[in-house]
C-alpha positions, 0 to 999 in steps of 0.5 A: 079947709073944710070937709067935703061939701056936697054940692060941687064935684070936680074932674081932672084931665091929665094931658100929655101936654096940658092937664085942666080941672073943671067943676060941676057946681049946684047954683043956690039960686036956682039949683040948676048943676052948672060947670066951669074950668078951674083956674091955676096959675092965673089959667083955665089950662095948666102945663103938664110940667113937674120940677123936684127941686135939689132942697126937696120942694116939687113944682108943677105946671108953669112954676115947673115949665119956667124953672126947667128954662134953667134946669132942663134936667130936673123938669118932666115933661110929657110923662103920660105915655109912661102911665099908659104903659104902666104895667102893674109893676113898681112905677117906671123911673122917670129921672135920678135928678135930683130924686127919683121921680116916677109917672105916679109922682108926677101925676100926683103933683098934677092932680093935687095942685088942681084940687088944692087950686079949686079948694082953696078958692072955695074953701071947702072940699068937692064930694068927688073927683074924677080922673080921665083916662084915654078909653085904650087904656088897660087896667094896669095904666088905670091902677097906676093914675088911681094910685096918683089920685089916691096919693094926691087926696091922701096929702089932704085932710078930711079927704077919702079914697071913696071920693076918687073916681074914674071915666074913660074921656071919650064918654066924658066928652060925649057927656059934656056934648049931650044928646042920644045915639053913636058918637065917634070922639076924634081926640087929638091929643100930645102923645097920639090921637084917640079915636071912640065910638060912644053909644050914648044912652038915652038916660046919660049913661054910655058905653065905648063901642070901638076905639083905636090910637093913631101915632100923630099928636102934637107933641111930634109936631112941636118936636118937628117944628123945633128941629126946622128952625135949627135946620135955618139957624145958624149952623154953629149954633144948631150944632152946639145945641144939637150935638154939644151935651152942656147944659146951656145946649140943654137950656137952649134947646128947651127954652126952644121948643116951649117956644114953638109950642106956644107959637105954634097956634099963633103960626097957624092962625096968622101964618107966620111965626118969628122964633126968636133964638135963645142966648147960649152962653159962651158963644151966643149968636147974639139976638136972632129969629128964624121965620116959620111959615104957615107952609112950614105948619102945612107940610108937617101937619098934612101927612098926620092928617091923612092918616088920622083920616085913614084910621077913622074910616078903618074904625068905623068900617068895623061897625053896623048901622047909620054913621055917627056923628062926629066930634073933633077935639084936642090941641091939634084940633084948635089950629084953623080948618083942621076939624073942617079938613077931617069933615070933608075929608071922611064925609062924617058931619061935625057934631059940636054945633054952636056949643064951643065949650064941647071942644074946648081943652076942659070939655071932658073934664066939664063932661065928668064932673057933670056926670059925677054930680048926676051919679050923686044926685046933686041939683038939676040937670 
């Protein structure tokens, strides 16, 4: 690998649930910056999952995801929040199997697959990376994902801390959608959902106006959806799983729950589901499915809804002037009519248009590796 090249920039999303990477690239033929999402695995989006291995080795993404079928213990999942509530302190430990792992090392293995992912396909290095971060963050959960970027550049020759860059996503996501005036970002994530107001500048710039976190995201959801399909389950089976401490209890339980989640779009848009139960070794029930249905999703979603409806009119009623538009993201925000559902709901209109890539998972991070490569002058835009 080559050092780095200056004309292409690179941006990092790391989600609770999901990280995705995307580039911003000066095309030779025209030299116009054009962006796209980074492949990993085979996938533009990348599970949040990180594995230790007892030999040493570090998985992350799906490798991590699938060996945790087997080894629940080892994998880490959903470790954002214990960046977000870095405190300046020693870096919270996560586990002490098989070695301690902290949020900063996680996010470190995060960060360095998706940058080795997209070097490695173009054989050179980008001139900078950017990491997103939630507008409500403080200093401290910002130093703590810099240090995880750091150390994920450090593993990689010819790479520079002064190449590591960090955008609050509500702007990112402004960036990638363009245009001038206030924007309110409605960002459903996994561990809660964002609400920020951006003043956009007329010369690409912007700053946060108001910002405000609501305790509803997705991964409460999944959680919710896995405990209804024990409740139909059979009862031996749910109590084992629920109560029974071993690790095939563990492993049924997880391999559950993954289930559901990557059902969980599925279930919304067909309005059925069909949850197959996993093999629990002695006393499995033997092949069984238990059916959720878009009522399940409905009754569970709802309440959720309502309040991140509340919580916009709270924000926004802190403010002066004309309303501003409004874009719907996030995991959540991908299930049919719930960006159509909060539009009617608040009155506010939907901003994204006919441009799908402003609402999809690597919006943001499209949106920052533009705004790097602008803040470099590299290309036209």
């Amino acid at each position: 690998m080559t050092a780095p090249d200056a004309r292409w920039t690179l941006a990092i999303d790391h989600g609770t649930t999901t990280t995705v990477g995307a580039w911003a690239d000066v095309d030779p033929r025209d030299g116009w910056v054009r962006v796209g999402p980074v492949g990993v695995d085979g996938s533009p989006t990348m599970p949040s999952a990180v594995l230790s291995r007892p030999d040493g080795a570090v998985l992350a993404g799906r490798p991590a995801l699938e060996a945790g079928a087997l080894d629940p213990a080892a994998a880490l999942l959903r470790t954002r929040p214990h960046l977000a509530a870095s405190t300046g302190g020693p870096p919270e430990l996560l586990t002490q199997y098989p070695r301690p792992t902290t949020a900063v090392d996680v996010a470190t293995a995060l960060v360095a697959k998706v940058v080795r992912a997209e070097a490695a396909r173009r054989g050179t290095l980008p001139s900078a990376v950017v990491l997103l971060h939630p507008a409500s963050w403080s200093s401290a959960a910002c130093e703590a994902l810099r240090s995880a970027g750091q150390a994920a550049l450090a593993a990689i020759p010819y790479t520079s801390p002064d190449q590591l860059q960090l955008l609050d996503s509500p702007r990112a996501a402004a960036h990638r959608l363009g245009g001038q005036g206030r924007l309110l970002v409605v960002d459903l994530g996994g561990a809660a959902t964002e609400l920020a107001v951006v003043d956009r500048g007329g010369d690409g710039t912007g700053s946060v106006a108001a910002v405000r976190t609501v305790d509803v995201g997705g991964e409460v959801l999944d959680d919710a959806l896995a405990q209804l399909v024990l409740d139909r389950a059979p009862q031996p089976f749910a109590a084992r799983v629920r109560f029974g401490g071993d690790l095939e209890a563990y492993r049924a339980w997880f391999r559950l729950r993954t289930s559901v989640r990557e059902g969980k779009e599925t279930l919304a848009t067909s309005g059925a589901l069909a949850v197959p139960l996993p093999p629990l070794p002695p006393d499995s029930p033997g092949p069984g499915v238990v059916q959720l249905t878009h009522a399940d999703l409905a009754a569970m979603l709802a309440p959720g809804l309502e309040e991140i409806a509340q919580g916009i009119a709270a924000v926004v009623d802190t403010l002066s002037g004309p309303r501003p538009a409004m874009l719907v993201r996030g995991g959540l925000a991908e299930m049919p009519r719930v960006r159509e559902w909060i539009a009617e709901r608040t009155g506010f209109g939907l901003a994204h248009g006919g441009d799908p890539g402003a609402v999809s998972a690597f919006g943001p991070a499209s949106g920052a590796a533009a705004w790097a490569a602008e803040r470099l002058g590299l290309g036209r835009h």
